[in-house]
N, C-alpha and C positions, 0 to 999 in steps of 0.2 A: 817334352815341351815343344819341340819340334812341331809335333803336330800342328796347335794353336798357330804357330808360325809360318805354316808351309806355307798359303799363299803370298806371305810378304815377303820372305827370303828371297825371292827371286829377285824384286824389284827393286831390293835392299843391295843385292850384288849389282844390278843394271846403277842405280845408282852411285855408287864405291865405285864401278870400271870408269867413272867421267873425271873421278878426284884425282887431283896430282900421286905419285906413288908415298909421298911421304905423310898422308893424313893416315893415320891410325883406321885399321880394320872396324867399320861401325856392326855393332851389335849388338842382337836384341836381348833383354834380361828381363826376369822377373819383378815388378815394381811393387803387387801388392796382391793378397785373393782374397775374397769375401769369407772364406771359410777361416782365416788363420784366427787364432785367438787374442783378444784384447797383449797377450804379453809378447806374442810371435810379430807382434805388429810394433809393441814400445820397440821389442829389439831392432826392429828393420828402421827405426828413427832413430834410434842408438848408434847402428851404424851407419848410419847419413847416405841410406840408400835413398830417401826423398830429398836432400839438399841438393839436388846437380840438376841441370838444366839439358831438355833435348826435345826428342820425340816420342809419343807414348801411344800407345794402343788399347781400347777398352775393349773386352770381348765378354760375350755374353756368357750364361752357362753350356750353351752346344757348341763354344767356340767359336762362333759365330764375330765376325770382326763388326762392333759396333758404330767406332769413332776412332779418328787419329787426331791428335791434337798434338800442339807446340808448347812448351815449359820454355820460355826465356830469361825465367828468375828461377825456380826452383819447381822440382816436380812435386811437392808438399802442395804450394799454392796454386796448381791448375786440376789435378786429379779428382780431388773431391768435389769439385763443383757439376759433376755434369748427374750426380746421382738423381736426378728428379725425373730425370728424361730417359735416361738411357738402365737398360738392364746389364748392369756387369755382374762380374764374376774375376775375371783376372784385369788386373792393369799390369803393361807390360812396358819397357820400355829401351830408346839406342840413347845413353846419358855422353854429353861433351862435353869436353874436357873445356874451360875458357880459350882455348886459344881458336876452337875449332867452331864456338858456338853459334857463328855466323852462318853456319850450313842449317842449324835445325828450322828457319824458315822453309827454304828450298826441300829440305827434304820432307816437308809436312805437304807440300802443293806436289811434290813427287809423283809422293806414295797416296796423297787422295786423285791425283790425276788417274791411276791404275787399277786400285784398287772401288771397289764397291762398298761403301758403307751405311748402314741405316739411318745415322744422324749427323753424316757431314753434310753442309749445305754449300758455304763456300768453297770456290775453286772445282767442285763438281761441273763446270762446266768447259773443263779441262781433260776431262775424261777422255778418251781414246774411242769409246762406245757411243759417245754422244757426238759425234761428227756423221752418224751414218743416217 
C-alpha cells in the first residue's frame, strides 16, 4: 500500500515534525476500495472503520491522488459524496481520535497546500508551485 501513499508520506511526516511530541503518530489506512464485495464492505461498517473523523484520500485506479478532504463527523458521511465527479478506486484515510480532531482541518489545507490534486479547488492557492 505504501505505494498509493508514497507521495503523501513525506508531508504526512513534515506535518507530525510541527506537533508537540505527545500527539499520537498520524497514519494513513485503508478506508475503503471499489473492488471489495457488498460483505467485505458490511464488515468494514461492522467495524466502525467509517464512524471516526480525519483526513481522507480518494485515488483513482493508477493511483493517481484524486482529492483530500476533511470528515469532521464521521468518514461514512463525507466519502461517498464525491462519486459523480471524481474517479476512485481506493479511499484511504489518517482517522483522530476526539481529542485530537481539531488538527484534521490544518491538515487538510496541509497536505492540499503540497500536494497536486485533480479535483481540490479550495486552498489550491496555497500551493508552493503556485507562487512562482
Amino acid at each position: 500500500m505504501l505505494g498509493r501513499w508514497r507521495e503523501i508520506v513525506p508531508h504526512l511526516d513534515e506535518f507530525q515534525s510541527y506537533l508537540a511530541t505527545q500527539v499520537p503518530r498520524l497514519s494513513i489506512e485503508p478506508l475503503n476500495d471499489r473492488e471489495w464485495t457488498y460483505a467485505r464492505y458490511r464488515q468494514a461498517c461492522a467495524d466502525g472503520v467509517f464512524d471516526r473523523q480525519g483526513v481522507y484520500f480518494i485515488l483513482a485506479p493508477d493511483q493517481t491522488l484524486e482529492y483530500i478532504g476533511v470528515a469532521t463527523g464521521i468518514f461514512h458521511d463525507r466519502i461517498w459524496s464525491h462519486d459523480e465527479w471524481v474517479n476512485r478506486r481506493w479511499t484511504d484515510g489518517i482517522a483522530l481520535n476526539d481529542d485530537y480532531r481539531f488538527l484534521a482541518p490544518s491538515l487538510e489545507l496541509f497536505l492540499i497546500s503540497r500536494l497536486v490534486t485533480r479535483c481540490n479547488h479550495c486552498f489550491t492557492r496555497f500551493r508552493e508551485d503556485s507562487h512562482e
